[in-house]
matplotlib code that plots the C-alpha trace (Angstrom):
import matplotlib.pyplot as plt

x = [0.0, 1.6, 1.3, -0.9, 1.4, 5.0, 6.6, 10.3, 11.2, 9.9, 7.5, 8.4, 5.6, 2.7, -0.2, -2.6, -5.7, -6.4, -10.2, -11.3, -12.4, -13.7, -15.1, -17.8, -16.2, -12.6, -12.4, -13.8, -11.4, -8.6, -9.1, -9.1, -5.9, -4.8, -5.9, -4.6, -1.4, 0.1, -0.4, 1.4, 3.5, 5.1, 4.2, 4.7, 1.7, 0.8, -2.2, -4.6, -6.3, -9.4, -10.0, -12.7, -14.6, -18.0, -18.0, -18.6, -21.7, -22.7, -22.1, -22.6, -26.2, -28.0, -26.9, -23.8, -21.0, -17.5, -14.2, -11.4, -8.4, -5.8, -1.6, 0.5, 3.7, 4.7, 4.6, 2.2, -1.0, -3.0, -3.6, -3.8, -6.7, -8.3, -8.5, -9.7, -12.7, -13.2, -14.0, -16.4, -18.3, -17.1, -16.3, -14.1, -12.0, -8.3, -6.9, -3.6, -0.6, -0.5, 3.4, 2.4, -0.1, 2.9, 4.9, 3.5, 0.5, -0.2, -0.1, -2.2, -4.8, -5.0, -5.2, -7.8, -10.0, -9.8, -11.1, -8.2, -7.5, -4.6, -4.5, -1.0, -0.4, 1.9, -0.3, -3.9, -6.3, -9.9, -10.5, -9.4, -11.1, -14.2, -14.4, -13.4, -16.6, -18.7, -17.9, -18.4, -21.8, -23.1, -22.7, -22.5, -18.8, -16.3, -13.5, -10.3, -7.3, -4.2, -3.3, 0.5, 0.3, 4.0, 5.0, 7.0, 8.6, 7.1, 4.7, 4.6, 4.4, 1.9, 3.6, 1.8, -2.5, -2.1, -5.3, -6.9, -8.6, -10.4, -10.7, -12.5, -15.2, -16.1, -16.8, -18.8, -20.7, -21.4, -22.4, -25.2, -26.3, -28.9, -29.5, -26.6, -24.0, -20.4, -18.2, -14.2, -12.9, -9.4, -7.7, -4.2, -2.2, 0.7, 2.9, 4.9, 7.1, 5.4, 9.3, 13.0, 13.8, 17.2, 19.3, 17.6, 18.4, 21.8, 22.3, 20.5, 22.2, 25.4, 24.7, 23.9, 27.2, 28.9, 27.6, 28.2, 32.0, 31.9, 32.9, 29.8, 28.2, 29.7, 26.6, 27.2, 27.3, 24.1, 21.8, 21.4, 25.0, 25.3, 22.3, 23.5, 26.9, 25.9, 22.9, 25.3, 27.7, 25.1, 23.9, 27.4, 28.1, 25.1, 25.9, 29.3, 27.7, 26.3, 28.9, 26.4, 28.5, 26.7, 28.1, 26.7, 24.8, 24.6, 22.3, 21.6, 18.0, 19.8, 22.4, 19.5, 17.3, 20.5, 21.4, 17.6, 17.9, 21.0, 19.5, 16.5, 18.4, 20.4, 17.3, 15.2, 17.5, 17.4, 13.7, 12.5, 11.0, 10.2, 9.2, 7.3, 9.0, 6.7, 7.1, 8.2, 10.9, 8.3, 6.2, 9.1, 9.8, 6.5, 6.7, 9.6, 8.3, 5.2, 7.6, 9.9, 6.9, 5.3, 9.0, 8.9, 5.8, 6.1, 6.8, 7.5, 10.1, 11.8, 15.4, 15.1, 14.1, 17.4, 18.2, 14.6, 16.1, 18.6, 16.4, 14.2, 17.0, 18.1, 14.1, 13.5, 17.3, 15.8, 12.7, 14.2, 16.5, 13.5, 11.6, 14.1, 13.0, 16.3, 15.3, 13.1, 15.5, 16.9, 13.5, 12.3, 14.4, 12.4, 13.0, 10.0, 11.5, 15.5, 14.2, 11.7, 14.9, 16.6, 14.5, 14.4, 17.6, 18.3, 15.3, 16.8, 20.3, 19.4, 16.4, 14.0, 11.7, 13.0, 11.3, 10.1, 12.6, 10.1, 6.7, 4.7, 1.1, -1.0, -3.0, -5.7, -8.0, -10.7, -11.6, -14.5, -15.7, -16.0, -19.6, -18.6, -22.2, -22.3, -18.7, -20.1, -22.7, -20.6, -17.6, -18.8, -16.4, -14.6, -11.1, -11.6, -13.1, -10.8, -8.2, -9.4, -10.9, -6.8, -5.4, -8.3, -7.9, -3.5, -4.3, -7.1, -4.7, -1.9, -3.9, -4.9, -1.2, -0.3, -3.4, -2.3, 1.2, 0.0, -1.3, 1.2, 3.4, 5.1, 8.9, 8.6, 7.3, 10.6, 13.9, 16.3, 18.4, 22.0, 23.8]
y = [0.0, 3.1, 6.3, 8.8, 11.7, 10.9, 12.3, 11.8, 12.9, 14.5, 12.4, 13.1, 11.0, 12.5, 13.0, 9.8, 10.1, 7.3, 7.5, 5.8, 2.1, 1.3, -2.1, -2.4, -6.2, -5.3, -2.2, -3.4, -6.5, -3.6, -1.5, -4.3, -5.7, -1.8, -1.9, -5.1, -5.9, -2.5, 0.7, -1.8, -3.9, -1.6, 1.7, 0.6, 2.4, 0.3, 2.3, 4.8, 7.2, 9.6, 12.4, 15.1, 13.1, 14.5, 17.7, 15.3, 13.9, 17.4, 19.6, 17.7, 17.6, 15.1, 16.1, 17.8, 17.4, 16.7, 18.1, 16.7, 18.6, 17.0, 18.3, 15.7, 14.9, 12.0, 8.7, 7.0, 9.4, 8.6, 4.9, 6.3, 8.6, 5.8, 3.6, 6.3, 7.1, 3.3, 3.2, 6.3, 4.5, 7.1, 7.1, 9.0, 9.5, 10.9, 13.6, 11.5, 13.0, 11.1, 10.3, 7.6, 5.9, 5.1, 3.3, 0.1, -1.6, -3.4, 0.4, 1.5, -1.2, -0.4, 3.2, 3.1, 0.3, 2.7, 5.5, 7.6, 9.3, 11.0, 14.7, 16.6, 19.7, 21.0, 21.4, 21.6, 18.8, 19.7, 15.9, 15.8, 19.3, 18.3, 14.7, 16.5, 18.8, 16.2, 14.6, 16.9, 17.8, 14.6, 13.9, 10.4, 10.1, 12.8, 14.1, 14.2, 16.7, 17.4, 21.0, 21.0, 18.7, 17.6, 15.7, 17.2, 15.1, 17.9, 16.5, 19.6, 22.5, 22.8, 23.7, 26.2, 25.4, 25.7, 27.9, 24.9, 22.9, 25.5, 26.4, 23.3, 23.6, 26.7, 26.6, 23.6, 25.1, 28.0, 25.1, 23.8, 27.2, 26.6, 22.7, 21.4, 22.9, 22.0, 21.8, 22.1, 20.1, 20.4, 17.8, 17.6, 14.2, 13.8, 10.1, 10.3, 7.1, 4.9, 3.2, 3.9, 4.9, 6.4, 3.3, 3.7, 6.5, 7.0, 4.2, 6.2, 9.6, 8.0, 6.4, 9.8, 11.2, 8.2, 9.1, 12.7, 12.7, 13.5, 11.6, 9.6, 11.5, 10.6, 9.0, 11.7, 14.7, 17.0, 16.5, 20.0, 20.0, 16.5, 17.4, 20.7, 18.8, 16.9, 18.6, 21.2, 18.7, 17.2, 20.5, 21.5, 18.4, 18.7, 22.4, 21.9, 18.2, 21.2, 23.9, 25.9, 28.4, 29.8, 31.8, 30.8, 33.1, 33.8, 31.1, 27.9, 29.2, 31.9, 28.9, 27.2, 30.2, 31.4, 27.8, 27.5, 30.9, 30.1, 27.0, 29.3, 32.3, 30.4, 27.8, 31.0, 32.6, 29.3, 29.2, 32.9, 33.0, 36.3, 35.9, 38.7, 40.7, 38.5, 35.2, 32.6, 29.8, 27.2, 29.1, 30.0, 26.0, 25.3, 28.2, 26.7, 22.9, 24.0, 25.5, 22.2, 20.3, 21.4, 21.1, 17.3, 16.1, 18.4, 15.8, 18.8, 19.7, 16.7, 18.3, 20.0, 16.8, 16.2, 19.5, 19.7, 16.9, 18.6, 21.8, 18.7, 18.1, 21.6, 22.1, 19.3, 20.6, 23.6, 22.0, 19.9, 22.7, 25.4, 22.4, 22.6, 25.2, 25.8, 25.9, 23.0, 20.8, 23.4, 24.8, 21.8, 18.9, 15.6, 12.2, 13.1, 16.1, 14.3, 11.2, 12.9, 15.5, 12.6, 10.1, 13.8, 14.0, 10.2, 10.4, 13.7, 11.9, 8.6, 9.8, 6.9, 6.8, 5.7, 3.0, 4.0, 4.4, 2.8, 1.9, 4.8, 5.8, 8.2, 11.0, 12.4, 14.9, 17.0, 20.4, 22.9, 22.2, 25.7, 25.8, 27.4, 28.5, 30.9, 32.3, 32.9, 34.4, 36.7, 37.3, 37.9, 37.7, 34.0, 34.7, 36.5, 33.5, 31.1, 32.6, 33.3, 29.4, 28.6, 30.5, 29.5, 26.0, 26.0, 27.7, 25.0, 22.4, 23.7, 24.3, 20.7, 19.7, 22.3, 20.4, 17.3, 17.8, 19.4, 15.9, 13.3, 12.0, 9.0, 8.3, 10.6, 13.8, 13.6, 15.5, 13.7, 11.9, 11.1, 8.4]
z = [0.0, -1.1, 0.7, -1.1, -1.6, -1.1, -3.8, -3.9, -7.1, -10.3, -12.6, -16.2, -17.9, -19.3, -16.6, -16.9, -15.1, -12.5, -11.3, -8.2, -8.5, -5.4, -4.9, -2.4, -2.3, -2.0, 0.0, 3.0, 3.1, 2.2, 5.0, 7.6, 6.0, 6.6, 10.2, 10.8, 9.1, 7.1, 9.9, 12.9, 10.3, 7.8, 9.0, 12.7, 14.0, 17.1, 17.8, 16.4, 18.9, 17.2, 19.2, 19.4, 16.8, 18.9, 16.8, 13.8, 15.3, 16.8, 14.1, 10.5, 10.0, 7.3, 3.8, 4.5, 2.7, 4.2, 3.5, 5.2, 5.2, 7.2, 7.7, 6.0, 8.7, 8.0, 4.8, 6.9, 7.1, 4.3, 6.3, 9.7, 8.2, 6.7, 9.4, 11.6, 9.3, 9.3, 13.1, 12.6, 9.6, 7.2, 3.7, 1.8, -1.5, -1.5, -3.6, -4.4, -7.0, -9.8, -9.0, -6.8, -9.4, -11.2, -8.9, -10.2, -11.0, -7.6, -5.8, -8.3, -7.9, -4.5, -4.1, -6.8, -4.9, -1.7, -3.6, -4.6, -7.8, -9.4, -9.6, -11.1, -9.4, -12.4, -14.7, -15.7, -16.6, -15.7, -14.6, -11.1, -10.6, -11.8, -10.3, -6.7, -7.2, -8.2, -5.1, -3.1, -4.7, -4.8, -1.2, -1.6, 0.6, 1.8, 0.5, 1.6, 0.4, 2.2, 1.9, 2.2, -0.5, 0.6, 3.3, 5.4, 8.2, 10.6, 13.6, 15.6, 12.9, 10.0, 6.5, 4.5, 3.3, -0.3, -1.3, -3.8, -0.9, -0.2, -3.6, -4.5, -1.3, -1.6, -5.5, -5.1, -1.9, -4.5, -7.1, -4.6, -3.0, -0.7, -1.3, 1.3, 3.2, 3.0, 6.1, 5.5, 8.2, 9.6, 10.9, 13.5, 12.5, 15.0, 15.3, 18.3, 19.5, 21.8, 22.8, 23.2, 19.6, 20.5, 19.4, 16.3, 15.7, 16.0, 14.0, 10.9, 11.6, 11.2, 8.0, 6.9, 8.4, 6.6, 3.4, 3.2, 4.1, 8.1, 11.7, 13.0, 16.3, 19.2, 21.5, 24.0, 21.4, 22.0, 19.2, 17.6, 17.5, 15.7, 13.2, 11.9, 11.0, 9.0, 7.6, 6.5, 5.4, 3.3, 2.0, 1.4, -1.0, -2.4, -3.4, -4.7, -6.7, -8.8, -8.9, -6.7, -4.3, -1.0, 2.0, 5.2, 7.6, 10.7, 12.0, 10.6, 9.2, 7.6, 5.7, 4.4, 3.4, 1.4, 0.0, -1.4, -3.0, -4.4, -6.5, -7.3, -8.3, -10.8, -12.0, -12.4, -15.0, -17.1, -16.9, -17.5, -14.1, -12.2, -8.9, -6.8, -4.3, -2.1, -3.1, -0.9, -1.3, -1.5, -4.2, -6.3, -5.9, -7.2, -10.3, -11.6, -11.2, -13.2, -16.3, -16.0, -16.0, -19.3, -21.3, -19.4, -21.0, -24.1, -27.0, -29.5, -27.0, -27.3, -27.5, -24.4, -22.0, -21.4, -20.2, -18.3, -16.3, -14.9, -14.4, -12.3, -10.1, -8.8, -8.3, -6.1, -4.4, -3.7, -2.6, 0.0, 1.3, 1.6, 3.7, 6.5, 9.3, 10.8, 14.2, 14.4, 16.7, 18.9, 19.9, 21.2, 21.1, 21.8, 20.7, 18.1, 16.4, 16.4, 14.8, 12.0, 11.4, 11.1, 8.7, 6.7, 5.9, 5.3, 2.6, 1.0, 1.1, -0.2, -2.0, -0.9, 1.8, 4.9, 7.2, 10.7, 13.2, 15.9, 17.2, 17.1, 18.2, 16.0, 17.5, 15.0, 16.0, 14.5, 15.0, 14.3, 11.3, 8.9, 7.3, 4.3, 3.1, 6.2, 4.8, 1.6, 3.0, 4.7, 2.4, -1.2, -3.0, -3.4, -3.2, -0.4, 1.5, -0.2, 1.8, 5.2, 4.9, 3.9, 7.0, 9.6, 8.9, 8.9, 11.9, 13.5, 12.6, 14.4, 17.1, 17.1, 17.2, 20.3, 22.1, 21.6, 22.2, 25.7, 26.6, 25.8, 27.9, 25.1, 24.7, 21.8, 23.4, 25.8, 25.5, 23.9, 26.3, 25.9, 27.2]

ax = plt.figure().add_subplot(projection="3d")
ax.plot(x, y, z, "-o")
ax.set_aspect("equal")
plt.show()
C-alpha cells in the first residue's frame, strides 16, 4: 500500500488520469488488512487514537457534505486517516498526486479500490477538478485533500495550506447554493514514539554522516550540534555536486534560506521565471516545477528533456532545502523532532523513503468544522473567503497539534536523552 502523496522525485511522464475504482467487495477486506497488518506492520503504528470526533456527530447535519483537510507529517498518514474514518463509519475519496499511481500496478490497484484518484499539481487537466466537485456535490462520501500537498517530516508544525482545498469547497458550496451545506474540516495528525527509539536513531544519523564525508556523532554529542553537521555537510556536498557556491549566515536558518535561493536564483534565469517581491521559497519552488513540467511532458520539445532533467533536479534541491526550518530541533528537542529530522535528511540523502525508526502511536484529531455557506454568506467575494478558509484552517490544525502535544506524555514527546 503506497502512501498517497509521497513524492520523492519529479514524474516526467505525461499526466494519466487514475479514477477511483472502489469495490464495495474489496475495499472493506482492504481496510481491515490496513488496520490489521500494514499501519502496525510496515508503517509501525501500534495504535490509532481519534480524538474530538463529537464535533462530527454534533455539528454535520444530514446532507452535508465533508471536506477533510488533514496536515501531511509523516509517509504514513493517508492509512492512519483511513483507518480512523473506518472506526467512525465514514467514507471517503483521497486527492492522491499522480506520481504515486505510477509506482507500479499493484499500488495503483490499491489506491484506486480505496477510492483515490490522481490529480498533477503542475499542470492543468480539468478531470481531477471536476471529479473533486462532483464529489463533493453529490454527497455520496467525503472528500479528503491534504493542503500541504508535501510531506513534510514535521509532527509539531503545520507547513503552508495551499489555497486549492479551499478552492475546490467553496466553489462547489457555490455550485449547490442553498441545497446542502459544505463543512471544510481540519484535521491535527501527529505520530509520536510509543518506545525507546534512541538506538535507532543514532544508527541512521550515522549512515547519513557516513555518506556525506563526516565523523559519525559521538553518543554523547548533543543532538542539535550533531544534526547541523551533518545537515550542513550534506547541503554542502550537495551544493558543490552542482557547482552551486553559497556563504553561510549567521544562523543555521539563515544557511539554508540562502542555500535554497542560491538553486532558485540560478534555476530562475534558465527558466524565465520572475518571482514577486513577495514570493516565498516554496512558491518560487512550485513556479519553476510547473515550467519544468510542461517542457517534461512536451513531445514537441523533445530536444530540451534532457536539459529539463537537470532543471528537475536543482528544483526538487531547492525544494528539500527550503523544507528545512532551521530551528526545528533546537526549539524543542524531543526524541519526536530528532528522529523525524533525522528520517528527513536520510530520505533527502538517499532519496528513498526511509522506514520508521520505531513503534509509534497516532494521534488524530478533529476540529470545528468551517460551514462554508455561512462564509459565503458573509464574504462575497470568493477569493476572499478562499483565503481566510486557507489560513483558519493551517491555523485550527496547528492548534490541534499544540493540544495534543500538551497531553502526551510517550517516549517521543521527551527530551532527547543522551547516554
Amino acid at each position: 500500500m503506497a502512501d498517497t502523496a509521497a513524492v520523492l522525485d519529479f514524474a516526467d511522464r505525461p499526466f494519466v488520469w487514475y479514477p477511483p475504482k472502489r469495490s464495495p467487495l474489496i475495499a472493506p477486506l482492504l481496510r481491515r488488512y490496513n488496520a490489521v497488518r500494514f499501519l502496525p506492520g510496515v508503517k509501525r503504528f501500534v495504535e490509532v487514537d481519534p480524538r474530538n470526533t463529537a464535533v462530527l456527530r454534533e455539528r454535520v447535519r444530514p446532507g452535508d457534505r465533508l471536506v477533510f483537510l488533514p496536515n501531511h507529517p509523516t509517509h504514513g498518514d493517508a492509512p492512519v486517516f483511513l483507518e480512523v474514518l473506518r472506526r467512525l463509519s465514514v467514507s471517503t475519496q483521497l486527492m492522491a498526486a499522480y506520481d504515486v499511481f505510477l509506482r507500479g500496478r499493484f499500488d495503483r490497484f490499491l489506491l484506486q479500490r480505496l477510492g483515490a484518484f490522481s490529480v498533477d499539481r503542475d499542470a492543468s487537466d480539468p478531470r481531477p477538478m471536476k471529479h473533486a466537485l462532483g464529489v463533493i456535490e453529490r454527497g455520496r462520501c467525503a472528500l479528503t485533500v491534504f493542503p500541504e500537498g508535501n510531506v513534510y517530516l514535521e509532527n509539531d508544525k503545520v507547513g503552508p495550506f495551499l489555497e486549492g482545498a479551499a478552492f475546490l469547497a467553496l466553489r462547489a458550496q457555490q455550485q449547490l447554493k442553498d441545497e446542502a451545506r459544505v463543512l471544510a474540516v481540519p484535521v491535527a495528525i501527529k505520530a509520536t514514539h510509543v518506545r525507546d527509539a534512541h538506538p535507532a536513531v543514532r544508527q541512521r544519523l550515522r549512515k547519513v554522516a557516513e555518506a556525506v564525508g563526516v565523523d559519525r556523532p559521538g553518543k554523547d554529542e548533543d543532538p542539535r550540534e550533531a544534526l547541523t553537521r551533518v545537515g550542513v555537510a550534506a547541503l554542502r556536498r550537495n551544493l558543490d555536486l552542482r557547482g552551486i557556491d553559497c556563504e553561510e549566515g549567521d544562523c543555521l536558518a539563515e544557511t539554508i534560506r540562502c542555500a535554497a535561493a542560491g538553486v532558485l536564483d540560478r534555476l530562475e534565469k534558465k527558466l524565465g521565471v520572475t518571482p514577486g517581491d513577495q514570493t516565498g521559497l516554496i512558491e518560487r519552488v512550485r513556479q519553476c516545477r510547473r515550467v519544468i513540467h510542461e517542457v517534461r511532458t512536451d513531445p514537441k520539445r523533445a530536444a530540451d528533456h534532457a536539459a529539463a532533467a537537470t532543471w528537475a533536479d536543482e528544483a526538487i534541491l531547492a525544494f528539500r532545502i527550503a523544507s528545512y526550518r532551521g530551528d526545528y530541533v533546537a526549539e524543542k528537542p524531543t526524541l519526536d523532532r530528532v528522529s523525524e529530522t533525522v528520517e528527513k535528511l536520510e530520505e533527502d540523502v538517499f532519496s528513498r523513503m526511509p522506514e520508521p525508526l520505531g513503534d509509534r502511536l497516532a494521534v488524530v484529531r478533529f476540529a470545528e468544522p468551517i460551514d462554508l455557506r455561512a462564509r459565503l454568506a458573509e464574504t462575497r467575494k470568493l477569493r476572499d473567503a478562499v483565503r481566510s478558509v486557507t489560513r483558519e484552517s493551517e491555523v485550527a490544525v496547528q492548534t490541534g497539534l499544540d493540544e495534543i502535544n500538551a497531553t502526551l506524555d510517550t517516549w517521543g514527546s521527551r527530551m532527547w536523552a543522551n547516554g
